[in-house]
N, C-alpha and C positions, 0 to 999 in steps of 0.2 A: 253308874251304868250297870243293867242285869248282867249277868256274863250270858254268852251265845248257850242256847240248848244242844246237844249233840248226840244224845242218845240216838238210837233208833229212830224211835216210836214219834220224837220232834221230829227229827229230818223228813220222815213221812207227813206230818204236818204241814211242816213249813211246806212240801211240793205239793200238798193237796187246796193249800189256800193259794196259792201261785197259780194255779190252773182254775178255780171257784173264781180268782179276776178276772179271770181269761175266758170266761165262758158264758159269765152270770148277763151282764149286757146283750151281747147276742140273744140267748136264751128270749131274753124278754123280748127285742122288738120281733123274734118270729113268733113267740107268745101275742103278740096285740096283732100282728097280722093273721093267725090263724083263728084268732076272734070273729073276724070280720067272715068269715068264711065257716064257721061252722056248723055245724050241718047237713056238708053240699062235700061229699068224697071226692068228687072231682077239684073242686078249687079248693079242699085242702091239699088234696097232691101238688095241685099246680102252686102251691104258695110256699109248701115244702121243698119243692122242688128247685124255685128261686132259690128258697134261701140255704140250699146245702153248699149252695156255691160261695157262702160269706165263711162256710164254719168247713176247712178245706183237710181238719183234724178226723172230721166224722163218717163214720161210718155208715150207721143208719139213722133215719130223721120220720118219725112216725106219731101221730096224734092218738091219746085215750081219751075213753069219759072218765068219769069220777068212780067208775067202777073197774077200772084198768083194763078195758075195752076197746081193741085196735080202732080207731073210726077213719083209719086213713090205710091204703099201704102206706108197705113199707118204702122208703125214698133212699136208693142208694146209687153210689156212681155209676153203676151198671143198667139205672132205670128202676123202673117200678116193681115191685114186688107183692102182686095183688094177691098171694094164696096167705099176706099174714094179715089180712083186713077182716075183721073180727075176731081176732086173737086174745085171749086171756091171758095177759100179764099179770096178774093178781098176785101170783105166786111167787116172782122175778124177786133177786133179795132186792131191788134197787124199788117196788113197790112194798116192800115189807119195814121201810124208814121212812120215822118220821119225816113230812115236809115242814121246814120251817116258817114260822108266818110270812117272810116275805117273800115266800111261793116258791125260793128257787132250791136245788137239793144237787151235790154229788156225790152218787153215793158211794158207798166201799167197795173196792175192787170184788170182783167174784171173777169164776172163768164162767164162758159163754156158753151155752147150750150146744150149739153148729160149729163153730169153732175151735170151742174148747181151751179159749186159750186167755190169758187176765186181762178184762174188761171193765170200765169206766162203764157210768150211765147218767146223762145229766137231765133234770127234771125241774120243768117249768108249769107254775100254774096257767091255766086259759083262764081270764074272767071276762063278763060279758060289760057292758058299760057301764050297768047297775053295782059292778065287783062281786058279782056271784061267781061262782067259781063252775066251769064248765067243764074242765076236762084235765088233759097234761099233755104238754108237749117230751118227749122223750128222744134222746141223743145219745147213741150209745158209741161209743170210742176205745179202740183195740190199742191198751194200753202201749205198743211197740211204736204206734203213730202221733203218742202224745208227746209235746216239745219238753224235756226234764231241764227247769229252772236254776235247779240247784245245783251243788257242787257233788263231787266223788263223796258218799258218805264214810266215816273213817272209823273204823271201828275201835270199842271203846277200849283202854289200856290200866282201867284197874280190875283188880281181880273177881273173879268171876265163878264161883262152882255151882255145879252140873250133876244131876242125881243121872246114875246109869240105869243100868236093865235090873229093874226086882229081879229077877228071877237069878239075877250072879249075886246080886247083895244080900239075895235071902239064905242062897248056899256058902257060901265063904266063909262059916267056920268050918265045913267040911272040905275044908281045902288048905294045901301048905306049898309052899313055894316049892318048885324043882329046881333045881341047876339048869337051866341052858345053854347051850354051847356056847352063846356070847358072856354070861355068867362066868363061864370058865378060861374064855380069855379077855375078860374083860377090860383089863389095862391096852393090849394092844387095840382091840375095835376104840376104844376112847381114843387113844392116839393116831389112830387115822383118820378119826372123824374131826380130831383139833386139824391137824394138818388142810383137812378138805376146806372145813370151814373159814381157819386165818389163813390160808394160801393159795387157796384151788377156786376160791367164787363159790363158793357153796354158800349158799345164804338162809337158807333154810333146812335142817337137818332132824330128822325124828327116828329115833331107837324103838325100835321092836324088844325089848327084850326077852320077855317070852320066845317068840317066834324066831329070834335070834337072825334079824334084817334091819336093813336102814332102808329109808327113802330119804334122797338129796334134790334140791331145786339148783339150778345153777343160776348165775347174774348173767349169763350168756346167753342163757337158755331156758326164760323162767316159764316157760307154757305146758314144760314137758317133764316131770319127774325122772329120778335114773331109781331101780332098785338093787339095789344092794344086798346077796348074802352074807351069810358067816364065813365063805371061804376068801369073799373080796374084803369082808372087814375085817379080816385076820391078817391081809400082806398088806404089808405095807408101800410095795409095787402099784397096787390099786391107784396112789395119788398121781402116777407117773401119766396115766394117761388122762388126767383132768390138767389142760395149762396152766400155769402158774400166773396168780390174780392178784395184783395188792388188794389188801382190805378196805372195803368202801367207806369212804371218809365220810359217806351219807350214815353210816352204821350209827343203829342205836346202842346197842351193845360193843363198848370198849373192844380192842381186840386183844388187850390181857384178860377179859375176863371169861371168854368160851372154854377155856380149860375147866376155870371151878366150876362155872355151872353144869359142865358134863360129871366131873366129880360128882360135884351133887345128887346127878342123876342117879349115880352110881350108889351114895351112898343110901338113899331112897327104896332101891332098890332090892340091899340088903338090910334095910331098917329093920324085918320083923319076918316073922316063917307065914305069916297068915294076913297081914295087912302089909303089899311092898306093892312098888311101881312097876306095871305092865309095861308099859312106854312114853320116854317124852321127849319135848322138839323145843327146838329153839330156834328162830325168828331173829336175824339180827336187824332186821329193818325198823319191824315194830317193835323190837326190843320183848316179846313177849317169850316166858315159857309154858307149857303145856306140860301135865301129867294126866296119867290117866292110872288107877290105884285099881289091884285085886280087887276091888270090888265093887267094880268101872266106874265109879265117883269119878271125874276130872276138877280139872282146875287149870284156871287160865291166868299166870298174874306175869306183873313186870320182874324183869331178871332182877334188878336192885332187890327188888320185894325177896323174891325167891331165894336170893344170897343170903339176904338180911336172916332169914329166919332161921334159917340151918336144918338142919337133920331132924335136932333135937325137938324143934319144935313140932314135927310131923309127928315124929315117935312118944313126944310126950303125955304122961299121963296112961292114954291110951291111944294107941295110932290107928284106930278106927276113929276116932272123935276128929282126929284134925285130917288123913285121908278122906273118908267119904261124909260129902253134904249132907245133912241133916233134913 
């Protein structure tokens, strides 16, 4: 058996053909009934107007010719909408895709004209009895009222680097690290942020270091970030007023190992005068960490990964090759 797809790019897949089930049917018997009626603006309304009440997802429900010319109002819960009857759709991305031969099409999200906001459009051919093709029937649906099939998509957990801003990567060899205040007490901010992390529910943690701040997520509290100075991540009082949280047994990341990988960060950090780490975060649920390099390169990979490699590896050779993507 295949293994499941899980990127991105699939899971939008899989929900786009989950909804093309869902739609194609319909689509067609109001296609063969607006057949019968074409022609006559009136009994297309009147047939569109039946049938919005079978397709209870949509929005608007509106007939073209073959030249994407409104020949119907528009049909929407609210009644008629006769100022878009002869309307040029030409232009619309949902007429700028191919239709497939068997007449039916959904096309790619866009945001809406009037709305403004990311919208579906589904397209059915009209043919007459002969299978000439007369026109299209169009269904346009405000992506927040489409039923979503699938599951929570999960984001992916091998590594992943990230080109930054040319304009930092093009100057950064005119540039050298300074000291920062959390630079200068670097041991203690480390040790309050293990503390927060194995004991306090912090579950999510990212070093500034330049900027010499932290931002924490709590498991108490996870909608709402706390921010952190260098004067709070210098006492070690700070953890007093977060309650005391066993380490979640859900955790991806051991709770021996948030020490080294702050370590790590640390040592990243002073790896080099001209290529070191701005800031990174560690993720104990999805087990990931996060860097982001003078010369804003990121990188997304699993804490094993990141342990695994060490220092040396960043710094080796030359630590622009292995800080920023290529």
């Amino acid at each position: 058996m295949q293994p499941p797809l899980n990127t991105l790019a699939d899971c939008i897949a899989r929900q786009r053909e989950a909804l093309k089930d869902m739609l194609r049917e319909p689509l067609a018997r109001i296609a063969r009934e607006c057949s019968d009626a074409w022609g006559d603006r009136q009994k297309l309304d009147a047939v569109l107007t039946d049938a919005l009440s079978s397709l209870p997802m949509c929005k608007y429900l509106y007939a073209m010719d073959t030249n994407a010319i409104q020949v119907s109002d528009n049909i929407s819960r609210d009644g008629l909408i006769e100022k878009d009857f002869g309307r040029d759709r030409s232009s619309r991305p949902y007429m700028n895709e191919r239709v497939p031969s068997a007449g039916f099409l959904l096309s790619q999200a866009y945001i809406s004209l009037r709305a403004r906001r990311p919208s579906l459009t589904a397209i059915q051919n009209v043919r007459d009895a002969n299978g000439r093709v007369l026109g299209f029937v169009g269904a346009d649906f405000d992506l927040r009222n489409l039923p979503l099939t699938g599951k929570l998509y999960d984001e992916p957990t091998h590594w992943r680097q990230i080109k930054g801003d040319p304009a930092i990567r093009g100057t950064v060899f005119h540039q050298t690290r300074s000291n920062s205040q959390m630079d200068l007490h670097i041991d203690t901010v480390l040790g309050v942020m293990e503390e927060l992390m194995v004991d306090h529910g912090v579950f999510h943690g990212k070093l500034h270091f330049s900027s010499s701040r932290a931002t924490i997520w709590l498991t108490d509290d996870p909608y709402r970030y706390r921010l952190l100075d260098i004067d709070a991540l210098t006492d070690p009082n700070t953890c007093l007023i977060y309650p005391h949280q066993p380490y979640p047994a859900d955790a991806v990341v051991p709770k021996d190992k948030v020490r080294p990988i702050l370590d790590s960060l640390r040592d990243l950090r002073f790896m080099d005068e001209i290529f070191y780490l701005r800031a990174g975060s560690l993720n104990i649920f999805n087990g990931m960490v996060a860097l982001t390099f003078s010369c804003d390169g990121s990188h997304y990979l699993p804490w094993d990964e990141f342990l695994d490699k060490g220092a040396d590896f960043w710094a080796s050779g030359s630590a622009e090759g292995q800080a920023c993507p290529v």
